[in-house]
N, C-alpha and C positions, 0 to 999 in steps of 0.2 A: 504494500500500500504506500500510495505516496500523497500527503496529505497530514494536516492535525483532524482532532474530533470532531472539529467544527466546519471540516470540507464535506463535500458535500457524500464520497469516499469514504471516509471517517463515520458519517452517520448512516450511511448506507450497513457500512458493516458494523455499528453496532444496534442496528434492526437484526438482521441475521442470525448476528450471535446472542440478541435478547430473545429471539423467537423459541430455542433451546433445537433437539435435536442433530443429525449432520444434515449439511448442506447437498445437496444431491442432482438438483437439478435446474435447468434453466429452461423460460420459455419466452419467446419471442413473439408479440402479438402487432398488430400495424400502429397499437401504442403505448405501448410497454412493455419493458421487459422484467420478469420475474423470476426468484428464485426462489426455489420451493426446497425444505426440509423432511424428511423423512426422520418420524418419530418413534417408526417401527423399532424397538433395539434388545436387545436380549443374546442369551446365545441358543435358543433355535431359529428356525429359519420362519419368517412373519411375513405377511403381503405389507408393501410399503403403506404408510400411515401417512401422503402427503399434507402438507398445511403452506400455505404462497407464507414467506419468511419476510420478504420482503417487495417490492416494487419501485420503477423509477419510470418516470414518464422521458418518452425517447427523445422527447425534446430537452431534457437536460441531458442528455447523452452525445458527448461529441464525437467521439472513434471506440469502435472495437478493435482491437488493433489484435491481430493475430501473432500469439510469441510460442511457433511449433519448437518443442523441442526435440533429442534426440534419444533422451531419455522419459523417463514418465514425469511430469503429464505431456503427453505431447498434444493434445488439444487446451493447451493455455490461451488464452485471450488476455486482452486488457482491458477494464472498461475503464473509459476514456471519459470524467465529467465536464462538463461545459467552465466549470471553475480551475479546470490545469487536474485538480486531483483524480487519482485512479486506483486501482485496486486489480488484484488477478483474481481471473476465474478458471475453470476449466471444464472440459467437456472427455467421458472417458474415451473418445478417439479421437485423430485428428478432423476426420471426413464430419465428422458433428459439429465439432470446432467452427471450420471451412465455411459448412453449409449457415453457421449461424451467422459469422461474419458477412457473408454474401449476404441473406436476406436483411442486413442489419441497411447496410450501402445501397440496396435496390429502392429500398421505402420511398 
């Protein structure tokens, strides 16, 4: 994360991490983007429990900037705030990653 608490980055992820659970998933809407936690947790195997952790309307969203790696995660992204601050996400493959960047740019 690059940012203090008070960017916009900063508050983004501490919705996330107030909402409890792990983080798990992203969705991309024509205005919005969200991220959703799974609450499911134990050690047997549970159908996920998602709940949306957080949201940002795409208009404060300036770049998704794709940062593939070589190693895991290679579907890393950046979200990119309209205020300079940003934070990493990721996608568990690269081609999710990709696909989300693209539709992020087409809007």
């Amino acid at each position: 994360m690059e940012g203090d608490w008070a960017s916009m980055a900063g508050r983004f992820l501490v919705q996330v991490t107030n909402a409890g659970g792990s983080p798990r998933h992203q969705a991309l809407t024509d205005r919005r983007l969200f991220v959703l936690t799974d609450h499911a947790s134990g050690w047997r195997e549970r159908p996920p429990e998602l709940e949306v952790a957080a949201q940002i309307q795409l208009s404060n969203i300036a770049e998704l900037r794709p940062r593939p790696r070589t190693v895991f995660p290679r579907g890393r992204f950046d979200l990119v705030f309209v205020d300079g601050s940003w934070l990493a996400l990721s996608c568990s493959f690269q081609d999710d990653m990709e696909a989300m960047v693209g539709a992020f740019r087409r809007r």
